[in-house]
N, C-alpha and C positions, 0 to 999 in steps of 0.2 A: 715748144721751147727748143732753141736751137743748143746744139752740143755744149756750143762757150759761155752759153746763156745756166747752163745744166753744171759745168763744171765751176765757175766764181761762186754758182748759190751752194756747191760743194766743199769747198774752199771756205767760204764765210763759218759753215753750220761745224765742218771740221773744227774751227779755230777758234771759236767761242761756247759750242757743247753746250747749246740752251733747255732748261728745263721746261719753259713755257712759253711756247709759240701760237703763233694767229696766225691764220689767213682768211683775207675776204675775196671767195672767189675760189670754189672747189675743183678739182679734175685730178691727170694723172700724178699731179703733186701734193695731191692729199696721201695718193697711195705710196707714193715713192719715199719723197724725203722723211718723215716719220721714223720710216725702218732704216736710215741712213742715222741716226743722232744716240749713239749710247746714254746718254744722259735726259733724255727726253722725258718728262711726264705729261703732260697731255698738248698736243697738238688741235689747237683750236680751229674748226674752218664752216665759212659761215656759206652756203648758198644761196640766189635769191629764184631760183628757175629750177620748178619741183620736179621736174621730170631729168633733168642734169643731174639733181642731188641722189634722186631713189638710182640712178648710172651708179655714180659715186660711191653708193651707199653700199652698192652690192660687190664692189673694189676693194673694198676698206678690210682687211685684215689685222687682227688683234685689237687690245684695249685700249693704246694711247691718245686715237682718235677721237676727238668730239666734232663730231660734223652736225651742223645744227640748219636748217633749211630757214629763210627768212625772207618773207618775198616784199617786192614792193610796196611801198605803203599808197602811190598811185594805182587803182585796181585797174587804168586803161594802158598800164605801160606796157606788156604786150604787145599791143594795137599799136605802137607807134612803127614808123618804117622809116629807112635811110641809116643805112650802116654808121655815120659819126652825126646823125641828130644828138643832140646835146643834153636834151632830157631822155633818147636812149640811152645815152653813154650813163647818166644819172644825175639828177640833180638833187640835192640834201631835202627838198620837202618831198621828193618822188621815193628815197631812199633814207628817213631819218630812221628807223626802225632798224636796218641793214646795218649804218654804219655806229650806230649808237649802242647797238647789245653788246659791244665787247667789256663794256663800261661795268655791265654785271657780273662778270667773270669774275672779280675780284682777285686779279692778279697783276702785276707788270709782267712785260713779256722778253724774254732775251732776242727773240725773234718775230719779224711782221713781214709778212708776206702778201702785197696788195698785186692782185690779178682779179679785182671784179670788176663789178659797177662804183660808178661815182668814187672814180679811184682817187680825185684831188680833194675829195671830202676825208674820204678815209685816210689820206695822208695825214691833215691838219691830226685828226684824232689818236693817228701813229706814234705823233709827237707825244701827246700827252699819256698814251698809255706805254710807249716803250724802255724798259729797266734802263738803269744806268748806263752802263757798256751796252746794253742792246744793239742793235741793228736792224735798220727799215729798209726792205728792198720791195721798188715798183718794178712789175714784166710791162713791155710794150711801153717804155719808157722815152721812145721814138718823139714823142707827143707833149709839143712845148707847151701847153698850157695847163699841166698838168703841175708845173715847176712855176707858174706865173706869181703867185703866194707863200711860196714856200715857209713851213716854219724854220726856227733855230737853229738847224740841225750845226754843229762844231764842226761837222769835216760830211763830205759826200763826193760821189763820185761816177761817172755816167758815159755811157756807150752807147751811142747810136749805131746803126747799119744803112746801109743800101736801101731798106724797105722804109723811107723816111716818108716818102710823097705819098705811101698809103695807109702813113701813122699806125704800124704794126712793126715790132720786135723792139729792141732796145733794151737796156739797164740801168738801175739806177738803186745805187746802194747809200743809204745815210747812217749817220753815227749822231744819236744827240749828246754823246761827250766821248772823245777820243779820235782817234785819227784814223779813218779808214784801211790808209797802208800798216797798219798795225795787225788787221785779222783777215787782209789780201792782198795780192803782189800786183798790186795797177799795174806797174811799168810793164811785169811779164804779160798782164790780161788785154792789156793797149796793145801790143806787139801783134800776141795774137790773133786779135781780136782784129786789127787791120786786116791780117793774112787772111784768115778763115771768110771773112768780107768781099775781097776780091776774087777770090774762089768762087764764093756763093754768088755772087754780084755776075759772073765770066759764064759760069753753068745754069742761073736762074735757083738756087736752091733754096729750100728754106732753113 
């Protein structure tokens, strides 16, 4: 995750102080932002790749984490090859199980945090499980057909990079009521977010 990619998901979690957060799609953001939210009670994060989770697992410091492993409901996906094959990336009968357990939770969530698999599945369900004021942010948001369906969201807001042609990086923040520029400063995050591009784009960085 790039700096300005780290600093908006900073900014959001600041300015809304969510109690009950998801993510589908574990790593060093299970360990980080957690301990960044004084209001937090339990940060939800789902894995589907059990050797990445027991990684995770052993990262994971304090209570508020529930990191839960949930692997493919396809048992040959695995086995499949090419970095953006389409049922690698995930398709909802490869992945119903994955994106469907947050349903049992029995919470809305003030925050969703989609960095897995079958991330335009788990969007759709974003919708329906994220609180009122909530906030829905996709990582590697680079990737238009992830936005091809979109639900209702009221206000959303999106930042591509440099690394477009390899469909990796990007942002993409939704509000299913309320206005985005309300809990982040687009104008300021556009500005920079240009700047820090050309930089990275001039030097190759990530």
């Amino acid at each position: 995750m790039r700096t300005r990619e780290l600093d908006i998901i900073n900014e959001v979690l600041y300015n809304i102080q969510p109690e009950y957060c998801l993510e589908w799609g574990s790593g060093l953001s299970t360990v980080y932002f957690p301990n960044q939210i004084p209001s937090l009670k339990t940060w939800y994060a789902l894995e589907h790749h059990k050797g990445w989770f027991e990684n995770v697992q052993r990262m994971i410091t304090g209570e508020k984490v529930n990191l839960q492993l949930v692997e493919p409901d396809d048992p040959d996906h695995f086995k499949l090859t090419g970095k953006y094959n389409p049922k690698r990336e995930g398709l909802f009968e490869d992945f119903k199980t994955y994106i469907l357990t947050p349903k049992n939770f029995g919470h809305r969530f003030d925050f969703i945090f989609i960095d897995g698999r079958a991330r335009k599945e788990c969007l759709k369900i974003a919708f329906e499980l994220v609180s009122e004021n909530g906030v829905v942010v996709v990582h590697d948001a680079n990737r238009d057909d992830y936005f091809t369906e979109l639900p209702s969201f009221s206000s959303w807001f999106r930042l591509t990079d440099y690394r477009n042609h390899r469909k990796e990086g990007g942002i993409w923040i939704g509000r299913k009521h309320g206005r985005v520029e309300e809990i982040l400063r687009t104008d300021l995050h556009t500005q920079l977010w240009k700047q820090h591009n050309l930089v990275a784009k001039l030097f190759f960085l990530r």
